[in-house]
C-alpha positions as CSV (number, residue, x, y, z in Angstrom):
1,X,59.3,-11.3,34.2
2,X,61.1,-10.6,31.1
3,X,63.7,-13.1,28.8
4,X,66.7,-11.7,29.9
5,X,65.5,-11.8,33.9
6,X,64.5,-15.2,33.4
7,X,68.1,-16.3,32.5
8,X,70.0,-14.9,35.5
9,X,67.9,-16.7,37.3
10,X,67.7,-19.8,36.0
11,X,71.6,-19.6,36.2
12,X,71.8,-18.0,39.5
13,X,71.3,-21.6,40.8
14,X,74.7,-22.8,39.3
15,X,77.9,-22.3,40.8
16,X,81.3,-21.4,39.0
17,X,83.8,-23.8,38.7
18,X,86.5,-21.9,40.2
19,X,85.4,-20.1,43.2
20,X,82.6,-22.2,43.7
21,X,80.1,-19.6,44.4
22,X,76.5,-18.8,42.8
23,X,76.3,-17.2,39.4
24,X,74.5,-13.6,40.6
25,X,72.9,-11.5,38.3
26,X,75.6,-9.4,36.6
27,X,77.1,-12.4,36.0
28,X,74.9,-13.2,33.2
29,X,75.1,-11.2,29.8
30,X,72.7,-11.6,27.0
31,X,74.1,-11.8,23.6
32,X,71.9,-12.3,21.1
33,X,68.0,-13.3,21.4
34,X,65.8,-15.2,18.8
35,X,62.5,-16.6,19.0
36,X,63.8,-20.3,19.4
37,X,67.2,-19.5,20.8
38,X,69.1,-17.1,23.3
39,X,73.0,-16.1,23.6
40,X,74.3,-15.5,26.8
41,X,77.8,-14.9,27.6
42,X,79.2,-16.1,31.6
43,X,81.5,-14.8,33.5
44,X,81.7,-15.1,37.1
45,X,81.2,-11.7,39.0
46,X,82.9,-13.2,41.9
47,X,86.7,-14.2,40.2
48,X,86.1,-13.4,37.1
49,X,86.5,-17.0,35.1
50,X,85.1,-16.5,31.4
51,X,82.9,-19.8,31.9
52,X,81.9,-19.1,28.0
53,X,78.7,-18.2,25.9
54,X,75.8,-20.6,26.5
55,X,72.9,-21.3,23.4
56,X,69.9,-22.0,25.1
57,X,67.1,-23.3,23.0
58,X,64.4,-22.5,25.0
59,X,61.3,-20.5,25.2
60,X,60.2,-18.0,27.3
61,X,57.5,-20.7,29.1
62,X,59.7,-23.3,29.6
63,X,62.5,-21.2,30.9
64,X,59.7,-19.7,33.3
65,X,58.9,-23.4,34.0
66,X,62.4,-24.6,34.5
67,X,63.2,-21.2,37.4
68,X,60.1,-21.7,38.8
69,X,61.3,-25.8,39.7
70,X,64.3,-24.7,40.6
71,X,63.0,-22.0,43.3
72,X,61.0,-24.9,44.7
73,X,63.8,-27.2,45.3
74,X,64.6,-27.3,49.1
75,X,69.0,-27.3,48.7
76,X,69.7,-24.2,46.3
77,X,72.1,-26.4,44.2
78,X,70.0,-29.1,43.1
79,X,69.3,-28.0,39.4
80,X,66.0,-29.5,38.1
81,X,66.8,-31.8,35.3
82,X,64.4,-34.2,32.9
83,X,66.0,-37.9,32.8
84,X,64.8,-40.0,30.2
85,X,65.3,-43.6,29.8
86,X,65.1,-43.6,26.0
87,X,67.7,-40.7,25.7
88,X,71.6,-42.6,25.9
89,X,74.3,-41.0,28.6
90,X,77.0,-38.3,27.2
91,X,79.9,-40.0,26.7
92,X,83.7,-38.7,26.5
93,X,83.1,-39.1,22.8
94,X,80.7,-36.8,22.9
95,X,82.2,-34.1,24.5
96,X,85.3,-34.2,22.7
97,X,83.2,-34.2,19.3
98,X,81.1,-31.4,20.8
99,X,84.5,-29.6,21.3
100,X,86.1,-29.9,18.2
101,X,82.7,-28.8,16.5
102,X,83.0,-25.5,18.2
103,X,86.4,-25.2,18.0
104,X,86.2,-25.4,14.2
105,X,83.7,-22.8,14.2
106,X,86.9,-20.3,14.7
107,X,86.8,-17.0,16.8
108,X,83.9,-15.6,14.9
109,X,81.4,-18.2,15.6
110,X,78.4,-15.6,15.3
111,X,78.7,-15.5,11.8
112,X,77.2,-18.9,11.9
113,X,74.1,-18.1,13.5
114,X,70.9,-17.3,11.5
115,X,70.5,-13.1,10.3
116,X,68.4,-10.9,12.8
117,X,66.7,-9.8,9.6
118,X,66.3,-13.2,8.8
């Protein structure tokens, strides 16, 4: 299975927040992919919502490793996640300083991303 396979499914298990349905296949464009990091860009193929581009620091394996969880799961929207006791919650804070860190990236946020060539 290759990278870009891997992806739309590991986000065919999520549902949009509009229409509420599953993330398919077409939903889920890649971007840009790097050995430590992959670009995708989601928009719902069922209402069209731009849910936004995702960064995904994965590899290959642990993507593979993460689907292959999730197809195992018995209810199709439980999403397989790691909890860790040592690791504190997200707060509002966080998401609002996550926000305003991407916001001030501007509209051509790629430029910040390391060269191909690189």
């Amino acid at each position: 299975m290759e990278i870009n396979d891997i992806i739309k499914e590991f986000f065919s298990n999520i549902k949009c927040t509009q229409c509420h349905n599953f993330f398919d296949k077409e939903s889920i464009n890649l971007v840009r992919h790097e050995h430590n990091y992959t670009v995708v860009r989601i928009i719902c193929s069922k209402c069209g919502k731009n849910i936004g581009i995702a960064m995904l620091g994965l590899d290959k394996d642990s993507m593979k490793v993460s689907v292959d969880k999730t197809n195992e799961q018995k209810k199709p929207d439980d999403i397989p996640l790691e909890l860790s006791d040592t690791i504190d919650p997200i707060t509002y804070d966080d998401v609002i300083d996550a926000h305003k860190f991407f916001y001030s990236l501007g509209n051509d946020w790629s430029k910040h991303l390391p060269n191909k060539d690189a």
